[in-house]
TORKE-582793 format. One record per residue: chain; x, y, z of N, C-alpha, C in turn; residue in three letters. Coordinates in nm, 3 decimals. Example, Ala and Ser with C-alpha at 12.3 -4.5 7.8 and 13.67 -1.06 7.14 Angstrom:
BEGIN
   cadena        nx        ny        nz       cax       cay       caz        cx        cy        cz   residuo
        A     1.319    -0.569     0.780     1.230    -0.450     0.780     1.320    -0.330     0.780       ALA
        A     1.285    -0.225     0.708     1.367    -0.106     0.714     1.290     0.003     0.787       SER
***
This chain:
BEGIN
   cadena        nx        ny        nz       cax       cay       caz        cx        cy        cz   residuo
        A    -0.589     4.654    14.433    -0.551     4.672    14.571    -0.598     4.809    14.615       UNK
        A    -0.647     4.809    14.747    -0.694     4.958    14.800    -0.550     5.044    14.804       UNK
        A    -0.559     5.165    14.794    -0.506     5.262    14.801    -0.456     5.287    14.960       UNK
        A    -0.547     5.272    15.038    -0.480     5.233    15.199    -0.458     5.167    15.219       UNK
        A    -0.420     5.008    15.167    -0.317     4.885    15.201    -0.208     4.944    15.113       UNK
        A    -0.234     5.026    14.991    -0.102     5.031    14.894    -0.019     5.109    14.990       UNK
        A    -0.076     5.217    15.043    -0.017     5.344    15.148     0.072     5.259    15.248       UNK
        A    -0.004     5.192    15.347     0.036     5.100    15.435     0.161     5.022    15.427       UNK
        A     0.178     4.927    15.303     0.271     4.842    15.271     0.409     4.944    15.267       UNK
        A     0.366     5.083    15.190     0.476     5.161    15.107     0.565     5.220    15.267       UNK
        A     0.462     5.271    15.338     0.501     5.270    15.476     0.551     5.214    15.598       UNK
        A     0.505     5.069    15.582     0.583     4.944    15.664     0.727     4.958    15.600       UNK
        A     0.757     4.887    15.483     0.841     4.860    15.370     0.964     5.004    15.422       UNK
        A     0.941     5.147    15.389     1.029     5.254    15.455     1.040     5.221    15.560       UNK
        A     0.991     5.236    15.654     1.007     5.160    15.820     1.127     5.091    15.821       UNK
        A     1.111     4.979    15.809     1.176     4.845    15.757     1.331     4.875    15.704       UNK
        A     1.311     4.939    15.603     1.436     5.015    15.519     1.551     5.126    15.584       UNK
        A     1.492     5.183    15.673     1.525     5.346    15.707     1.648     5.244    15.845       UNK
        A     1.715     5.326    15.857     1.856     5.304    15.975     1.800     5.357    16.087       UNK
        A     1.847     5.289    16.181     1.748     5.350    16.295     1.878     5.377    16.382       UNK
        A     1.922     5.541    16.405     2.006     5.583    16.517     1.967     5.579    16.656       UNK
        A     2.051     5.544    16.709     2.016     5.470    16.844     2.124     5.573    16.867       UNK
        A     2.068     5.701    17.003     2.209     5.746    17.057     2.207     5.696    17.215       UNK
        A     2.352     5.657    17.228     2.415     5.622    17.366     2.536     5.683    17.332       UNK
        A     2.536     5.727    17.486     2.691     5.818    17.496     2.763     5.705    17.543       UNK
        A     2.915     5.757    17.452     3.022     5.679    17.457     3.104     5.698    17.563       UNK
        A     3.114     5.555    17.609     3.232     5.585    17.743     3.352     5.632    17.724       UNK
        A     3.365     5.725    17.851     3.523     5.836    17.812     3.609     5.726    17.904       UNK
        A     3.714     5.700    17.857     3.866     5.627    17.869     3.987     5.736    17.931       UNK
        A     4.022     5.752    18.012     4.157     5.814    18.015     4.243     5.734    18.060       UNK
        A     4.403     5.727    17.957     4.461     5.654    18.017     4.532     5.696    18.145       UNK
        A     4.614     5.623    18.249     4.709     5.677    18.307     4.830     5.666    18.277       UNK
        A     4.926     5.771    18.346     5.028     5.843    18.263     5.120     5.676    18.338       UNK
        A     5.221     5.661    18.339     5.315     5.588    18.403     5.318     5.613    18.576       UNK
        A     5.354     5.768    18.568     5.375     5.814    18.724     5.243     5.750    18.770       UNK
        A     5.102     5.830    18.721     5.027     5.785    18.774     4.943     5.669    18.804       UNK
        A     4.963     5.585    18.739     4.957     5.424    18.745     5.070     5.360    18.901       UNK
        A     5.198     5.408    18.899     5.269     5.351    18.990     5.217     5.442    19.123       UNK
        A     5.175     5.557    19.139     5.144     5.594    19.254     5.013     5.560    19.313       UNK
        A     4.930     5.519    19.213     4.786     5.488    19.267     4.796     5.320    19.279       UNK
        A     4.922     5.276    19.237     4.927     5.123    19.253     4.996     5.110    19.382       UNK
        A     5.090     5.205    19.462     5.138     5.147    19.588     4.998     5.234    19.684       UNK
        A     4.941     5.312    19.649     4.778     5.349    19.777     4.745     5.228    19.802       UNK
        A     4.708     5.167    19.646     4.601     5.075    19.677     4.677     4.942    19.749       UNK
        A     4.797     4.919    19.755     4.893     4.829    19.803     4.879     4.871    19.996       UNK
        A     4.892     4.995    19.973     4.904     5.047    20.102     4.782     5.074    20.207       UNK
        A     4.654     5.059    20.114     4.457     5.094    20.185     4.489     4.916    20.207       UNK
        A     4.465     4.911    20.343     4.414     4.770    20.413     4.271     4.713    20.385       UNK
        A     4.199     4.788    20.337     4.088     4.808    20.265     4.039     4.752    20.141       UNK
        A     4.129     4.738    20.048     4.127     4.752    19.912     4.193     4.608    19.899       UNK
        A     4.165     4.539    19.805     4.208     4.417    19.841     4.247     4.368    19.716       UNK
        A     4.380     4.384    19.651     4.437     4.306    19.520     4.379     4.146    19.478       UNK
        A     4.339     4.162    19.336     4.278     4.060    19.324     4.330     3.939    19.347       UNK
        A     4.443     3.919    19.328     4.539     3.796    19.334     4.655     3.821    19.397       UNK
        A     4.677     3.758    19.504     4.828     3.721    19.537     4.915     3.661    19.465       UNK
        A     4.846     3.618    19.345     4.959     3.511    19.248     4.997     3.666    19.167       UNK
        A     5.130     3.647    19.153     5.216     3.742    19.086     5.304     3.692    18.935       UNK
        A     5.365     3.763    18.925     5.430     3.707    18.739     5.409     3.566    18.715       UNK
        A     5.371     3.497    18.630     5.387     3.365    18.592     5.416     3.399    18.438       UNK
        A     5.537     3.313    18.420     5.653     3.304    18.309     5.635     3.164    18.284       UNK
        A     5.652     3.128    18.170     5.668     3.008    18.080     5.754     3.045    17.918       UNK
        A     5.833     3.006    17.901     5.934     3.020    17.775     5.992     2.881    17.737       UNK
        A     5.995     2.905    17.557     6.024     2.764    17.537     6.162     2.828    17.408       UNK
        A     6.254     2.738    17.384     6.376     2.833    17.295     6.463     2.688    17.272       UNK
        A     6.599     2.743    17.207     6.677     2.641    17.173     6.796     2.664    17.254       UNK
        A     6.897     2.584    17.306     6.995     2.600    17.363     7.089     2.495    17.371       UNK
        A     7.192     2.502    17.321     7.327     2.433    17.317     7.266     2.299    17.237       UNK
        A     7.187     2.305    17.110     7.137     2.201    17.045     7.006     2.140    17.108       UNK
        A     6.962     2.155    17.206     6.847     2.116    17.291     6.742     2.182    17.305       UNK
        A     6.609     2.157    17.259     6.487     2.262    17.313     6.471     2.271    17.508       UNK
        A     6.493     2.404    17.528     6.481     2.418    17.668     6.315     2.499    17.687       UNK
        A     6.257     2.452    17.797     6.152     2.532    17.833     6.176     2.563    17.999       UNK
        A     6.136     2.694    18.049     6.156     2.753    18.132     6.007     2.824    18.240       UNK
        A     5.972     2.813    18.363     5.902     2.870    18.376     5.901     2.954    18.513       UNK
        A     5.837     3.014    18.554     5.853     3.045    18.664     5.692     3.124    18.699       UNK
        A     5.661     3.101    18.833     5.562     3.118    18.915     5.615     3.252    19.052       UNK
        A     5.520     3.334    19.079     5.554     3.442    19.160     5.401     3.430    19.261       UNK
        A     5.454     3.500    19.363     5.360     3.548    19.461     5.405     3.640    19.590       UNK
        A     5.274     3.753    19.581     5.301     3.837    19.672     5.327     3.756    19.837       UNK
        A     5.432     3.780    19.892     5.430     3.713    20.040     5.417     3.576    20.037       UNK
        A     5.466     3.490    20.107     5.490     3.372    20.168     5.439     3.241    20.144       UNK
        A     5.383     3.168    20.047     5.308     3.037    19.958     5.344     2.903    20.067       UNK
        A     5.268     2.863    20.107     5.279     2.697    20.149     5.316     2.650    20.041       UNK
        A     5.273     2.684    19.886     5.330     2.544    19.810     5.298     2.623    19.696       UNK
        A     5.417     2.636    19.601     5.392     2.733    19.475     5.473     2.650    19.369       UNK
        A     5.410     2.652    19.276     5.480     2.612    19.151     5.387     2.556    18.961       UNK
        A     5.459     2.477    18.939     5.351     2.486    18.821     5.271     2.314    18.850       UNK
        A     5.165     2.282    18.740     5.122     2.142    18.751     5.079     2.132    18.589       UNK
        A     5.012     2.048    18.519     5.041     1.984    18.412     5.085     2.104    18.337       UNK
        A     5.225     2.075    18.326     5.320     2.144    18.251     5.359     2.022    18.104       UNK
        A     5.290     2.053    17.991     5.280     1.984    17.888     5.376     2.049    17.794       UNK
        A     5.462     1.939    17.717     5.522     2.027    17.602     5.495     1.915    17.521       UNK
        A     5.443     1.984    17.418     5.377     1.904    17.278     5.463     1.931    17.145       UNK
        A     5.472     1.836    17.060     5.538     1.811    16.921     5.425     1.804    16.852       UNK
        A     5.422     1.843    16.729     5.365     1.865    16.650     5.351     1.769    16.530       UNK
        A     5.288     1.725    16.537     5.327     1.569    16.416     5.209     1.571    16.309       UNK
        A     5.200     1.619    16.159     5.103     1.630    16.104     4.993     1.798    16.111       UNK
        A     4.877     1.731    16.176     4.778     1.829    16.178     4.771     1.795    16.363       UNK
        A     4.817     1.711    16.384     4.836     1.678    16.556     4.900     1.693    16.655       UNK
        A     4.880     1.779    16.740     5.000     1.803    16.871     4.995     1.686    16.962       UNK
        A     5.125     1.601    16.954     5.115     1.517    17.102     5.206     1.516    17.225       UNK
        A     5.180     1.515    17.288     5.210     1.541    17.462     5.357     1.437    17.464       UNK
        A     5.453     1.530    17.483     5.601     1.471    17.516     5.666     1.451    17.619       UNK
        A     5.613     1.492    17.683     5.682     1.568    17.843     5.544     1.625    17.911       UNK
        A     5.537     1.585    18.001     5.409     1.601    18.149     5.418     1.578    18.245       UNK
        A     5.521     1.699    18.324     5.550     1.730    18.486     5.450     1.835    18.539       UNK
        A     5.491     1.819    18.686     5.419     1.906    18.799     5.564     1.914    18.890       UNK
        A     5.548     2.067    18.930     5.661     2.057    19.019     5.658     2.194    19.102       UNK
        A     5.710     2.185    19.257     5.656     2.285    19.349     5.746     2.280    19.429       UNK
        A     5.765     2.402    19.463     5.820     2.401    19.593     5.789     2.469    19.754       UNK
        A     5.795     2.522    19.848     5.754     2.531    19.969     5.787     2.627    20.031       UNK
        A     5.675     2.699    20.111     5.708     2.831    20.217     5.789     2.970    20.122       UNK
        A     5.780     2.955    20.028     5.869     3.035    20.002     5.739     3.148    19.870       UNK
        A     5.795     3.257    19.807     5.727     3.323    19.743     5.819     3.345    19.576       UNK
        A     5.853     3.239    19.561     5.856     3.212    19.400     5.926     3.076    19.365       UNK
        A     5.858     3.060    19.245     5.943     2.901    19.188     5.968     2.901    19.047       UNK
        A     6.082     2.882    19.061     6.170     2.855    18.897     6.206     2.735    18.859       UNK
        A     6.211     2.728    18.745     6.211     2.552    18.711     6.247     2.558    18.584       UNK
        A     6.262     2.457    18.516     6.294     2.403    18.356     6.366     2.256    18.340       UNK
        A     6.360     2.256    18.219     6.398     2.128    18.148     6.438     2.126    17.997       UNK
        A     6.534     2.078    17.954     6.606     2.052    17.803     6.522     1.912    17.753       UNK
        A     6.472     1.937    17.647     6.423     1.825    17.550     6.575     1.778    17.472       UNK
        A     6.664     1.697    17.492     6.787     1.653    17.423     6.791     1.599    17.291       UNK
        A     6.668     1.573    17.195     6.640     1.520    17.131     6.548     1.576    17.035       UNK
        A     6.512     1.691    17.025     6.420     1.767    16.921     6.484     1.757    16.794       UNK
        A     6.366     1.729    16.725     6.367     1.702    16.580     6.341     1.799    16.515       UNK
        A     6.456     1.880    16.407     6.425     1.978    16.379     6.342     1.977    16.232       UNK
        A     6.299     2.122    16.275     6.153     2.172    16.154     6.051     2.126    16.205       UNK
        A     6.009     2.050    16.318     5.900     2.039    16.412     5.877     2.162    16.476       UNK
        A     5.757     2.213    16.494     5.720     2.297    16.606     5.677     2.220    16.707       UNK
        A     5.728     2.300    16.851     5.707     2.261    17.017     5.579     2.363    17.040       UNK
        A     5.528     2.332    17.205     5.504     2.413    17.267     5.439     2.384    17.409       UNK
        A     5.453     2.442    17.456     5.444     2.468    17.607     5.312     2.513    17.692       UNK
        A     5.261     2.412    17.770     5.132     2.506    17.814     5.141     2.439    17.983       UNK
        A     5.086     2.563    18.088     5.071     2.471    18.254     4.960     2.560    18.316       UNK
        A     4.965     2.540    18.433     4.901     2.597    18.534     4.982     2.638    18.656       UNK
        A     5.011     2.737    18.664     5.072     2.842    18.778     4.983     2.849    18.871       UNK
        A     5.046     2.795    19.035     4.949     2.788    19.098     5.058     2.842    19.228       UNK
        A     4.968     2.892    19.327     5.015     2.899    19.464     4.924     2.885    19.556       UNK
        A     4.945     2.824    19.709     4.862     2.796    19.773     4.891     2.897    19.869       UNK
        A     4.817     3.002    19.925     4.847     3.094    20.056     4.736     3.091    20.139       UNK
        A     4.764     3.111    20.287     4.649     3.140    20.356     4.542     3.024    20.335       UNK
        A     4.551     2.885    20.278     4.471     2.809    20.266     4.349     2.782    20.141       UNK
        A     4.433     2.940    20.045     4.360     2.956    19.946     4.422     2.896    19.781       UNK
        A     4.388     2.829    19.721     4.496     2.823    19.603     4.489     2.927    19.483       UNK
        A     4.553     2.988    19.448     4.517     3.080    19.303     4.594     3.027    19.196       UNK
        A     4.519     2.997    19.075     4.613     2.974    19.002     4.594     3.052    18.869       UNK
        A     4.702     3.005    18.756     4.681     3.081    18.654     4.747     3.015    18.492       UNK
        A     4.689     2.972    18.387     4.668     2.947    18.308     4.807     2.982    18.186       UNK
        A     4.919     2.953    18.166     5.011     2.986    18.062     4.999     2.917    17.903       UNK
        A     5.061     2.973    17.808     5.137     2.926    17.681     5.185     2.960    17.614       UNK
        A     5.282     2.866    17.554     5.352     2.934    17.451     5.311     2.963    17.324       UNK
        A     5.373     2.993    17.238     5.303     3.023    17.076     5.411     2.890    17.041       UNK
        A     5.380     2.856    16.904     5.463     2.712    16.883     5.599     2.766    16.844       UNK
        A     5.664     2.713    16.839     5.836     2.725    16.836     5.871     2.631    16.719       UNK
        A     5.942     2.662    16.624     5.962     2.579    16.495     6.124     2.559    16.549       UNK
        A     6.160     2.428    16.615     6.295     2.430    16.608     6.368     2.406    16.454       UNK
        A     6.463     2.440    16.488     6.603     2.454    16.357     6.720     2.445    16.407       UNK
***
């Protein structure tokens, strides 16, 4: 072999081998303090300008045991006044095997108003099964609907 392919190869080959630093400056993070999180959150509430991404506000879903019964609980929020707010396929699944199947599958809403609370007792849970809970939080305002995506983690009743 020539001596300048041997050179060559020995030189690709390091190339090849060697770490290649790449510098990019790292983005600086500051957090905000508490105060300052709540004061720059009512400006931006208060700039007519600035426009919060969502009018849909807290959405809650909870699933637990109560007086012998699995209860699940949810609730839907919105800033100001909803034509029609509440949840829709609100699924609670049992766990059977390696398979979750669908036990319970309501939708339920209510009107003009800016929040909706709701729930239901499963009377009949079989214990050492895990449950769980999943919907869609929705509100309709201004002709617009927003909604928003919940779940629970599974719940092993006992």
């Amino acid at each position: 072999m020539n001596v300048k392919k041997l050179v060559s190869y020995i030189c690709i080959v390091a190339i090849l081998c060697m770490p290649l630093k790449v510098s990019a400056q790292e983005p600086i993070i500051r957090m905000l303090s508490l105060e300052e999180a709540e004061e720059l959150y009512y400006q931006m509430l208060a700039d007519k300008e600035i426009q919060v991404c969502s009018d849909l506000g807290t959405c809650e879903l909870g699933i637990s045991k109560s007086d012998d019964k699995l209860l699940v609980i949810y609730s839907t929020g919105c800033r100001g006044t909803a034509s029609k707010i509440g949840v829709r396929n609100l699924t609670l699944e049992r766990k059977d095997g390696l398979v979750w199947k669908d036990i319970v599958v309501k939708s339920d809403y209510s009107e003009n108003t800016d929040a909706y609370l709701g729930g239901f007792y499963l009377n009949n849970p079989e214990a050492g099964k895990s449950y769980k809970a999943h919907c869609i939080h929705y509100a309709v305002k201004d002709g617009k609907e927003l909604s928003l995506y919940t779940e629970t983690n599974p719940y092993v009743y006992n």
